[in-house]
N, C-alpha and C positions, 0 to 999 in steps of 0.2 A: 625597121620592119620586123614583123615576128616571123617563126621559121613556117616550113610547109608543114602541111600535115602527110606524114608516111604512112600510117600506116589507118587503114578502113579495113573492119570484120564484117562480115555481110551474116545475119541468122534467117533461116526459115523454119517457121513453125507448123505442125499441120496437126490436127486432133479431130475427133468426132464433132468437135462443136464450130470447127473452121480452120482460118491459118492469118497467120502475124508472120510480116518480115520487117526487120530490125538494121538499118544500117547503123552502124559503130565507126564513129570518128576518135581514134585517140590522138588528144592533141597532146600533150606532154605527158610525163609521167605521174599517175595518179588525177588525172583530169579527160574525160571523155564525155564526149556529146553523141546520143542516139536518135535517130528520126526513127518512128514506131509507127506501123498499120498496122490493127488488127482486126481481124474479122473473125472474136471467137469468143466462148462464154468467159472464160479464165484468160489470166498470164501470169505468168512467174518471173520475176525481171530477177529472181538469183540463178537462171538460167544462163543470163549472159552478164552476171557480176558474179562468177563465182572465185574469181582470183582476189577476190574481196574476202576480209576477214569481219571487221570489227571498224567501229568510228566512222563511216561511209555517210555523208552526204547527198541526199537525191532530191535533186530539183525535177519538177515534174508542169509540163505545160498543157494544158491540154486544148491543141485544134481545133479538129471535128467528134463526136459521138460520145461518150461518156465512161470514165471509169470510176471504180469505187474499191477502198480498202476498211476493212476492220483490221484496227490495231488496240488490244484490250478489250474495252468495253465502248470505245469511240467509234464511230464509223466517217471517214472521208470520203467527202465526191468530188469528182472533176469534171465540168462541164465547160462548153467552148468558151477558152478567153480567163479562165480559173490555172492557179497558179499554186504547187503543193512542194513547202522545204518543210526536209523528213530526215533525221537524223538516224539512220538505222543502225544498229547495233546485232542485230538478231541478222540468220541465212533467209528467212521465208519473208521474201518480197512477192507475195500474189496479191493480183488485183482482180476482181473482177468485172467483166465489162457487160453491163445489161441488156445493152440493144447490140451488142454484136458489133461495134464499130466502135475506133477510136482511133484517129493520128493523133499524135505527139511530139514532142519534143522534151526529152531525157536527160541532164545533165550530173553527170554522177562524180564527186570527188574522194578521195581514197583518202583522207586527213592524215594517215600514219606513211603515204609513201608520195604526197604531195610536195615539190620542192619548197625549200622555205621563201625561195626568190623565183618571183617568172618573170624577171628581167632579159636571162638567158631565153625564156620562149616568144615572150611577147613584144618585147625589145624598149620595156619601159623600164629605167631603174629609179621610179618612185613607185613601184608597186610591189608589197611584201604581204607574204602568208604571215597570218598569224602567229 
């Protein structure tokens, strides 16, 4: 069996255009899962990755309502049942949300402080980091 989860950060956000609350599960070192509401024009998710430098993996699910990113010259949407892996390298993770609404579910991996074996968490030892 894999171990518990200890430790949950709870975020609240509030600005002119709404508010987003954020719970953070970290399940091992370098591997955390966030369930997201928000009810606001923008978010910034390097608000709650800021222990994050560089090589950051972000798996992004998206619910209910709709988010959207420009990265360069590309534009991203996520609409219900839509499913976004994002290698980030860069601090400025904003997304915008057009209708004001968006649950999710956030999975973010830290590549540089990721264990090379979650055998120790999940209690498989046929499953290896790259």
């Amino acid at each position: 069996m894999g171990k518990e989860i200890k430790e949950i950060t709870e975020y609240a956000f509030n600005d002119e255009t709404g508010d987003a609350h954020i719970t953070v599960y970290h399940l091992f070192p370098g591997v955390e899962v966030a369930y997201v509401s928000a009810h606001m024009g923008d978010f910034d998710f390097a608000l709650i990755e800021q222990k994050y430098r560089h090589n950051y993996v972000g798996i992004h699910f998206c619910k209910e309502g709709r988010i959207e990113r420009e990265i360069g010259n590309e534009f991203l949407y996520l609409m219900p049942d839509d499913c976004l892996i994002i290698l980030e390298n860069k601090r400025e993770k904003k997304f915008k949300l057009p209708l004001k609404h968006y649950h999710g579910i956030s999975i973010g991996i830290d590549i540089e402080n990721v264990p090379s074996k979650f055998t120790e968490y999940i209690g498989n030892d046929h499953v290896d980091a790259v």
